[in-house]
N, C-alpha and C positions, 0 to 999 in steps of 0.2 A: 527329512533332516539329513543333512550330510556327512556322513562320521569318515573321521581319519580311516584312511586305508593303511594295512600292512606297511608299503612302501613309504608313508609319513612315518610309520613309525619308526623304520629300518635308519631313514636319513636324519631321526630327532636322536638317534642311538649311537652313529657316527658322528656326529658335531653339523650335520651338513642342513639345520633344520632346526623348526622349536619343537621342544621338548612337548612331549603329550601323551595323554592317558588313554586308553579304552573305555570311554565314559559305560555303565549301564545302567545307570539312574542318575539323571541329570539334576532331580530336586535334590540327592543328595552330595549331590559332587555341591553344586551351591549353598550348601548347608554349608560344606567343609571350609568353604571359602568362607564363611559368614565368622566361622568358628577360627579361622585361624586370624583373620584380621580385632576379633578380638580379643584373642589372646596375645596379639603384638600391642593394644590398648594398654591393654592390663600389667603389660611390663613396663609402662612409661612409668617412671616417679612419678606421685600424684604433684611435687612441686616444680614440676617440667611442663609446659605448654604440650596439648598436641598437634601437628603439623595435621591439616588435612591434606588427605590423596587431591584433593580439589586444585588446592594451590599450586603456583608453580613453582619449579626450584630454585633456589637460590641466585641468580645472576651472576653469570661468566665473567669475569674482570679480564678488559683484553690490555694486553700490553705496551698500546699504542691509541693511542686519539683513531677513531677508523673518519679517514679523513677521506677513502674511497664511498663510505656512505654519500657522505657529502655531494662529493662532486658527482656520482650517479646520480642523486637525488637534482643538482646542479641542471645538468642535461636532460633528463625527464620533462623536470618545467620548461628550461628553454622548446625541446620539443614539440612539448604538449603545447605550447604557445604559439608553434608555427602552426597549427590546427585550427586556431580560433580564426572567425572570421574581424573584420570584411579579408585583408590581405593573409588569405590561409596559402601555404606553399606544403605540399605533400612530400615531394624531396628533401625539403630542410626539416620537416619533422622527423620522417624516418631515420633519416642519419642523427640526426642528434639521440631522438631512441635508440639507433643501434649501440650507441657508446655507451648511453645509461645503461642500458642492459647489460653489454658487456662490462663494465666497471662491478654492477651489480653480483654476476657471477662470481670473479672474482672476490668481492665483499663477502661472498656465501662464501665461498672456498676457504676463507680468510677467517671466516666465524665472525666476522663484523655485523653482518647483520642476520637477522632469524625472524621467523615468526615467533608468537605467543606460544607457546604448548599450550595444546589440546586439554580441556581437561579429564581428569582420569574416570574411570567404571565409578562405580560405588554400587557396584552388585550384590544384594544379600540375597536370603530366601525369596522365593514367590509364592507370596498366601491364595491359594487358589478355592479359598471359602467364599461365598454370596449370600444374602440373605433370600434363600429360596421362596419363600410365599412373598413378597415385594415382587420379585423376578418374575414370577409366574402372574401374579394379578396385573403385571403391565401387560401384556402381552395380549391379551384380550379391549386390556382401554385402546392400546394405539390399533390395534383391526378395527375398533369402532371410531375413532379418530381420522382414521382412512377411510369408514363408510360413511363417515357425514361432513367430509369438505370437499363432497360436486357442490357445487355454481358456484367456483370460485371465491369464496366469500367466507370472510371469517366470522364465528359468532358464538355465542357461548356453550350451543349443541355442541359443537366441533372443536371448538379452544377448550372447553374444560378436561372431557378424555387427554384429548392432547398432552395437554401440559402436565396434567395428574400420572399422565404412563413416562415423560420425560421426567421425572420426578423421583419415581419409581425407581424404575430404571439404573437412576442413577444411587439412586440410594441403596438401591440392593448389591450395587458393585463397588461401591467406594468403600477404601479403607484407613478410616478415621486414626490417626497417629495416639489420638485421645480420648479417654470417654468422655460423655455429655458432663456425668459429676466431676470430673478433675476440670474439664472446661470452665462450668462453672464454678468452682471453684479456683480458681487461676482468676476468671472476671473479678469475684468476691476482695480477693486481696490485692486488685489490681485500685477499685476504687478507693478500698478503706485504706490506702497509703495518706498518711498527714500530710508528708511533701513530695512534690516532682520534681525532679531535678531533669533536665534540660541542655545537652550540653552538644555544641556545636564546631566539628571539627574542621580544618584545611580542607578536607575532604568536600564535607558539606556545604562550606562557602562556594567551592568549586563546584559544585552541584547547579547550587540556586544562582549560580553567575550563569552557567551554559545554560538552563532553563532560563532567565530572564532575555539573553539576549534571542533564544528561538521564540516566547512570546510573541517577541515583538515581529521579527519575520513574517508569520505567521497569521496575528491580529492586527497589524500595522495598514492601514486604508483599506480595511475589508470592505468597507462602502464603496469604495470611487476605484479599486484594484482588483477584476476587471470592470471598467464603466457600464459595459450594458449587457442587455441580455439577450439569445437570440432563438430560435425555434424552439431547441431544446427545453430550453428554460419555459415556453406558453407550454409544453405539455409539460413539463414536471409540476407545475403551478394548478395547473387545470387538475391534475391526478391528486394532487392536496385538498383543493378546492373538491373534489368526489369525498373524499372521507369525509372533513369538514361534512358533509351533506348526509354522512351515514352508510356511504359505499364501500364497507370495509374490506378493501379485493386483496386477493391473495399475488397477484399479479394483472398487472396494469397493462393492455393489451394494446392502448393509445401510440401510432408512431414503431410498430411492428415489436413492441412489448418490451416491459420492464419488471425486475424484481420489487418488490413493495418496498425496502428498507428504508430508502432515503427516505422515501413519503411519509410514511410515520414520522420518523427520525424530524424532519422537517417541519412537520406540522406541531411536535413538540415545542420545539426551538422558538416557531411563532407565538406557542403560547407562552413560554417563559420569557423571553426577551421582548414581547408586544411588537414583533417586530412587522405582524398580521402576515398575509397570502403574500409577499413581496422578492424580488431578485434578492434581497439582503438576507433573507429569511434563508435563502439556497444555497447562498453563501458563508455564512454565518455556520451554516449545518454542517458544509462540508470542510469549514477549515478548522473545525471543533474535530472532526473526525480525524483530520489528518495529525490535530496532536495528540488524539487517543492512540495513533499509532506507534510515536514514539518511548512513551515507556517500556514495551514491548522490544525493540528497536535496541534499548538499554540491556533488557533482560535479555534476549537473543543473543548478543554479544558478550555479555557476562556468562553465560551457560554455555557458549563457545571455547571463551578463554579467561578471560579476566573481567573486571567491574573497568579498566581503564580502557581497554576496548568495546566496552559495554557504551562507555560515554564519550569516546571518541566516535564512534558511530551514529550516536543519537545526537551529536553535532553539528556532524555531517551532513548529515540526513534533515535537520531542523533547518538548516541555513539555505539548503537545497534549492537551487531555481526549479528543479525537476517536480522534485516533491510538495515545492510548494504552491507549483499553478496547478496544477492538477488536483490540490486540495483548496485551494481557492477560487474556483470558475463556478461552482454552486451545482455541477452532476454527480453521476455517480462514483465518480475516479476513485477518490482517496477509499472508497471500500474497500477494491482489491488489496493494499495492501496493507488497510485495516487487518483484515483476518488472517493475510499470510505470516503475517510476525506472530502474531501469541501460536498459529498451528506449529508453526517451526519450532518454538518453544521448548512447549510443552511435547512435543514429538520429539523433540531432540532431550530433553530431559529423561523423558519418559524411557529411552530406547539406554542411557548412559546410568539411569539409576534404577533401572526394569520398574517402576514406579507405574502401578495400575493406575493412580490416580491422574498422573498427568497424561494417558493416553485416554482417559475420560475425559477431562479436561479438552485435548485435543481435538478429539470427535466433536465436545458442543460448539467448536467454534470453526470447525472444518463444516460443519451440519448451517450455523446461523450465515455464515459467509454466502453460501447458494442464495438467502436470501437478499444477499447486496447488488453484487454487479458481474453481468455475465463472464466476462474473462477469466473469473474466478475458478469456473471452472474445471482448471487444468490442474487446482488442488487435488483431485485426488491421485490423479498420475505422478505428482510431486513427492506425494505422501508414499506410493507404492514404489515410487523410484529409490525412496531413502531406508525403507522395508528391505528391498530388493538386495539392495549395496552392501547393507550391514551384515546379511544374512549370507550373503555371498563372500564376507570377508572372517578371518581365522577370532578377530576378536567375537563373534557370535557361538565360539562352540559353549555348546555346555545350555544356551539358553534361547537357542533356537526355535523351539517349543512355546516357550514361554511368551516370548515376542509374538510369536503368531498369534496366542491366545487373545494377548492383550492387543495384538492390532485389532483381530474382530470384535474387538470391546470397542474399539474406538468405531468401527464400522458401525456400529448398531447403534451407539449415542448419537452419531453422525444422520441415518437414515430416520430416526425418529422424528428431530427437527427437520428434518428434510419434507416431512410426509405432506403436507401441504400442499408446496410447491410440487410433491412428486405426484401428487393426485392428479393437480390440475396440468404435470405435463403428460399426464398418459389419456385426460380427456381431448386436450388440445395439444398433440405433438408438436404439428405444423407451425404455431405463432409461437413455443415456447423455444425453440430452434429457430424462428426465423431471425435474429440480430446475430446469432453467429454463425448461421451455414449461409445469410448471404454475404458474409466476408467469405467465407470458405469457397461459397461456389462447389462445382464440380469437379471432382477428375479426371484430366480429360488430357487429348494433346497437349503437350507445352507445359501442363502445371507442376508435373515436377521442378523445370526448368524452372518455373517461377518461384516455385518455395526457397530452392537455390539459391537465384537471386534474393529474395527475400530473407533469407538467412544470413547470410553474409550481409548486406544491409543493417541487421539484426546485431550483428556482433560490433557493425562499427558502430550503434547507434551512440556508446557512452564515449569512446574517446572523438568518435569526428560528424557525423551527420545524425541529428532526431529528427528527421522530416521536415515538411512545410505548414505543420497543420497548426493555423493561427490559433486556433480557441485552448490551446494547453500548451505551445511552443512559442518559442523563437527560430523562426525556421534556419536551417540551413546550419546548424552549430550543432556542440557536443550537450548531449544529455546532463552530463558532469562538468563542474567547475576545474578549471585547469588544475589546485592542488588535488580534490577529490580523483580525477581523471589520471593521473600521472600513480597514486598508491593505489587508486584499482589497479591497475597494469601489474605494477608490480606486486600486489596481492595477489594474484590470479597465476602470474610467471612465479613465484614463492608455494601457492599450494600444492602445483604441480608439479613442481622439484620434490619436494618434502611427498608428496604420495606415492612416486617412482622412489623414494628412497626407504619409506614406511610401512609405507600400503596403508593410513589408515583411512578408512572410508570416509570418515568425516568433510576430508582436505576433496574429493573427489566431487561428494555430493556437492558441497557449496559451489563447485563449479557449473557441473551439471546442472544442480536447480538454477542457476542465473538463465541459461537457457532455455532449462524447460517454462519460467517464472513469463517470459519473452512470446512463447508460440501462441497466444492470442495476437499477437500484433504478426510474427513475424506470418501465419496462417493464411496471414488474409491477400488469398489466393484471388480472389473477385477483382478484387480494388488493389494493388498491390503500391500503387500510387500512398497508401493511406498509410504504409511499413515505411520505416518505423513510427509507432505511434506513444510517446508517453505514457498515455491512459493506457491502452491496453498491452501495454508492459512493466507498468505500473507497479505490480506484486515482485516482481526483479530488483526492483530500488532499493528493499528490504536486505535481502541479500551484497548485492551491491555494496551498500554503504559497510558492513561488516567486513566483508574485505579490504576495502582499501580501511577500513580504520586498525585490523591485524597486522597490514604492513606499518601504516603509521604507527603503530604501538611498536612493534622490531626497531623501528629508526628510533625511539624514543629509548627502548632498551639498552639498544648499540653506543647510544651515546652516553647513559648512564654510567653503563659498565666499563666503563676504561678505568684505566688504572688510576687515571687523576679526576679522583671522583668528583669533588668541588665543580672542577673542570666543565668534566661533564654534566652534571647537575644544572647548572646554569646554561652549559650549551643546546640541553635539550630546551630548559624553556625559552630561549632566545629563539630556537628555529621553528618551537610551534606557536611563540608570538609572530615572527614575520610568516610564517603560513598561513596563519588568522588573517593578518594584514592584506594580505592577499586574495582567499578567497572570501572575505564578510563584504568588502566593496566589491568584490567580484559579481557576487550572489544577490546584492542590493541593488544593482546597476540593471542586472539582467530578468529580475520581478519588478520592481518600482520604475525604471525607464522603458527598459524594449519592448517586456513583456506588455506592459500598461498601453504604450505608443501602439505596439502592432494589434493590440486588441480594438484600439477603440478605431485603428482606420478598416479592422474584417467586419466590422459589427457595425448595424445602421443606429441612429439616436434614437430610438424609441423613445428615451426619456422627456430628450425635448419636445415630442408629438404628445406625451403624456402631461406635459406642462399646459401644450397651448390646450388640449383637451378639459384640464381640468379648472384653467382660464375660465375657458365658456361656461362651466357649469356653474362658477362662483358665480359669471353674468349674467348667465340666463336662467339658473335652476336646474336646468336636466341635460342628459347629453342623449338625449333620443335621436336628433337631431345633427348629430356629430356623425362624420365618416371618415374612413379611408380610402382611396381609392387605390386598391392592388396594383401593384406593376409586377414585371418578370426580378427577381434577385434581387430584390426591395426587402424592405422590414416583412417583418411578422405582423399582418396586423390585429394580433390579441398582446401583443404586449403594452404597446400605449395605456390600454384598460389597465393595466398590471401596475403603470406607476400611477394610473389614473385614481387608484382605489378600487378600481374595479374586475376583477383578477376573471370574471366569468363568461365576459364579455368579447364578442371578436369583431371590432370596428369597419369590418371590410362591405363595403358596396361596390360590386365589380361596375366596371363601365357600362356592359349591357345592362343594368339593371337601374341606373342612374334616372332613370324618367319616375321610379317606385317615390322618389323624395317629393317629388312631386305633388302627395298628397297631403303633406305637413304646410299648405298654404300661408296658415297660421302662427308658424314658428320659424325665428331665424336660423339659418343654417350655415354647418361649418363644412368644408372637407378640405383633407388635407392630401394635397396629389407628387407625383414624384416631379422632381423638376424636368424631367425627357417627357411627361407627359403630354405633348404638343395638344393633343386629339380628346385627350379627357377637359383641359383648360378649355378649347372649341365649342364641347359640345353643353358644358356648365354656361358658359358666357352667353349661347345662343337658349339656353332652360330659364337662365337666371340673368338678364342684360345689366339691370342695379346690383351687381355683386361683386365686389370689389376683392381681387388679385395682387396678393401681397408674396414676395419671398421670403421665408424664415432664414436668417444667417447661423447657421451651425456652428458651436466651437469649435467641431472636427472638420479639419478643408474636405471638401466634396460631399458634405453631406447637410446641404443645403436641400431646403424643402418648399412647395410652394401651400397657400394657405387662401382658400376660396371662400370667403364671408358675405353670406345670403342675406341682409335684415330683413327683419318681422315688417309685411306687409301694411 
């Protein structure tokens, strides 16, 4: 613990410093605080509202229209718009930046505009009681919970200790605000009410209008947006198709290994929605996910600063071309930053209300997250980084101790769901590590240099380049929608003024985790072609959207507060309906056209080979008989099976093997070959002379197919 030195105290005695005590018992210095804050309760009139420390202050009325908002704001978008492609110029963005920024400054100078205030401590006592025999009797279930998940495999031996010590565990450290009889009792008179009254405000309207229009983002052509599917997708399907069958693995080792999450998750979805083993089924799962992200998203912003930056972030964030292919393409993507928003949460709650519970809380979802998608990883580096900051900073005296306590609370909720997975990586190190140390690669000449590069890459990914990678991008453009792009900027130039002005850790950390949230993509030292990657920077979006919506919330304040209130009032929502205006066609152009366009020309038609596939079977009865013939950077051939109904099957007959059909004399045959396939046509024509060579016309240009039909002898 670090305690004020002599010399703190010398300079808090001369005015040259804050004021501070010689703590020597820190439960009781937090006592005192507990006690003085409610004895300033106890002075309010009982017929006087009380203001929480939560809230922010009252709103600064400025003396003039801030009319330099504006036009910073003005020059930003023009900027950010030299940025966008096809005609991007680097020169006319940055100067226009330069001016917004400069304007900007000025505006801060001016008090025109600000961020949200932080919000405040809300430190009382820290109850350091547990229910000791709970505590103790887990501790022996999860050893045994760890000696019986070798062979990878889940099952009631190994899932019941498990869950029974996660249970435990938790039970013996939570601290219930209420007992079980006032709980029930509070239920009791909740039902026996005669009437409910129901009542719905501005507020709420405004609520279920920004949920309605993310809905639809979101669930709007999840069938046909992205059209097909491609390798990824015959193993995730295949690893569904394993459970279905009883193979309940702890990690899926298929294609250099997977966390289990989606799989379940997936196979649920097929049974609720009947949507069976299907690409729809992948995708369905994962853009459900991506809206469980968003409440979270609400609350992170809200426990930052306010509920208006709570939902101007989950706006943002919902409307998202970034966020929302990555949770539409049917892998694992939208996990990552599934779990990073509630860990942020509740760690950032937990750390501002010293609240044991939410650092429980945190742990179980810092713990279930390992089981989603590996980038995730970098969670707990995230978590020790925001440990580290606060601990490091002057607002931590006094409860330094205590924090500690309760981060290894969260560590140990955290490793217990982990135990599983951490079985099976200390059986199998090598394949549980192989998806990220072969982006990693080695250390070696040069990789500094390349992380370098790749970092810088990294920071431009939101205002100017996200990569080329068709299956989650639009290559060659920004991460972020030109409004969202333009208030990150100046969110991020706004934290880091306000930190060099404050010191509070807060403004720091959010910047910092945007990068640490990034080093899965920017890491990938191997491949470095692959930086920047959406998906695996994916848990950054979270954060992301948070700040640019603190600064949009500042420009919505700025203009509030003028002196001509009416004025302002109107002027703000004038400028956050043409900012809507702007990025909702923005964000709808760039999922529903480019995104959609450049998907379906990286992707082969499987569908359509699943079509003429499942032709034959209506004509003929069975599809024994039916092939694909592989070519080099062709389809997958297990997907056709997939739209065919038949999700287990892998349609391919290589060319050398093409004489093996041969003994179906009896049954007519189908195959289906690439159109460059000069030599496989050849040697079909010379097996089979009566078989008749037809071309299938694709709705995607170039992806036309030829189609070899053998009849029955």
């Amino acid at each position: 613990m670090n305690e004020p030195s002599v010399l703190d105290y010398v300079k808090s005695k001369l005015g040259m410093g804050e004021k501070i005590k010689f703590p020597t018992d820190e439960v009781a210095i937090a006592e005192k605080k507990a006690e003085k804050k409610a004895q300033v309760l106890e002075s309010v009139p009982l017929s006087e509202p009380v203001r929480s420390s939560a809230l922010e202050p009252k709103e600064k009325f400025l003396n003039k229209f801030p009319v330099l908002v504006l036009v910073a704001l003005f020059f930003g978008i023009v900027g950010q718009r030299a940025f966008e492609p096809p005609d991007r110029s680097v020169s006319a963005g940055i100067s226009f930046y330069f001016v917004a920024f400069s304007l900007l400054g000025l505006a801060y100078y001016r008090d025109e505009w600000r961020l949200p205030s932080l919000r405040k401590s809300e430190i009382g006592p820290y109850y350091l009681g547990y229910k000791k025999f709970a505590f103790l009797l887990a501790i022996p279930l999860a050893l045994a919970a760890f000696a019986t998940f070798g062979g990878n495999s889940f099952n009631l031996l190994n899932t019941f200790p498990w869950l029974l010590s996660l249970f435990l565990f938790i039970w013996s450290l939570w601290q219930p605000k209420h007992s079980l009889q006032e709980r029930i009792a509070q239920a009791k008179t909740f039902f026996q009410k005669g009437n409910w009254h129901i009542s719905i405000s501005p507020w709420t309207l405004l609520v279920l209008a920004v949920f309605g229009v993310i809905l639809f983002f979101r669930l709007y052509q999840t069938s046909s947006v992205p059209s097909e599917p491609f390798s990824d997708h015959a193993e995730k399907i295949l690893d569904v198709y394993d459970i279905s069958q009883g193979n309940t693995r702890i990690f899926f080792p298929r294609n250099t290994g997977r966390e289990a999450l989606q799989m379940y998750w997936t196979l649920l979805v097929a049974k609720v929605f009947g949507t069976k083993l299907s690409f729809l089924s992948l995708k369905l799962g994962t853009a459900l996910l991506g809206l469980f992200t968003l409440p979270y998203v609400y609350a992170l912003g809200k426990e930052i600063a306010n509920k208006r930056v709570g939902l101007i972030a989950t706006f943002l964030m919902g409307i998202s071309y970034w966020h929302n292919t990555i949770s539409r393409v049917g892998l694992r993507f939208p996990l990552y930053p599934l779990f990073v928003a509630p860990v942020l949460f509740y760690l950032l709650r937990g750390i501002r209300r010293q609240s044991r519970n939410d650092f429980i809380l945190a742990g179980i979802f810092l713990g279930a997250g390992m089981h989603g998608y590996s980038p995730y990883r970098i969670m707990p580096v995230v978590i020790l980084a925001a440990i580290g900051l606060y601990l490091v900073h002057k607002v931590s005296l006094g409860v330094r101790k205590d924090v500690l306590i309760q981060f290894a609370i969260l560590v140990i909720i955290s490793l217990i769901i982990f135990i599983p997975l951490g079985r099976y990586a200390l059986e199998n190190p090598d394949i549980f590590s192989l998806r990220a140390f072969s982006r990693l690669g080695y250390f070696e000449e040069g990789s500094l240099e390349i992380f370098i590069s790749n970092f810088w890459d990294g920071m431009k990914m939101f205002n100017w380049n996200n990569g080329s990678i068709w299956v989650h991008s639009v290559g060659g453009r920004p991460a972020l929608g030109v409004v969202s792009a333009v208030f990150f900027l100046f969110g991020v130039l706004f934290l880091l003024v306000r930190y060099l002005r404050e010191r509070n850790w807060l403004d720091l950390f959010l910047v910092l985790s945007i990068l640490l949230l990034s080093l899965p993509s920017t890491l990938s030292i191997e491949f470095p072609d692959e930086n920047p990657a959406l998906n695996r920077a994916g848990g950054a979006a979270v954060v992301v959207f948070v700040v640019a919506a603190l600064a949009f919330d500042g420009l919505l304040s700025s203009l509030k507060s003028s002196a001509h209130r009416r004025v302002g009032t109107v002027s703000a929502w004038a400028v956050t309906i043409l900012l809507l205006l702007m990025a909702i066609p923005q964000n709808y152009d760039l999922v529903f056209n480019q995104y959609a366009e450049t998907f379906k020309l990286g992707s082969w038609n499987s569908s359509e080979m699943g079509e003429v596939i499942q032709e034959f079977e209506q004509t003929y009865g069975q599809t024994q008989t039916a092939w694909i013939v592989p070519y080099k950077h062709w389809v997958d051939t297990r997907l056709p099976g997939v739209w065919a109904g038949i999700p287990n099957r892998d349609f391919a007959l290589w060319q050398h093997a093409l004489e093996s059909s041969l003994i179906y004399d009896d049954f007519p045959k189908l195959f289906i070959v690439n159109l460059h396939d000069e030599e496989t046509v050849e040697m079909l024509q010379s097996m089979y002379p009566n078989g008749v060579l037809s071309e299938y016309e694709s709705a995607v240009d170039y992806h036309n197919f030829l189609i070899y039909r053998v009849p029955k002898k």
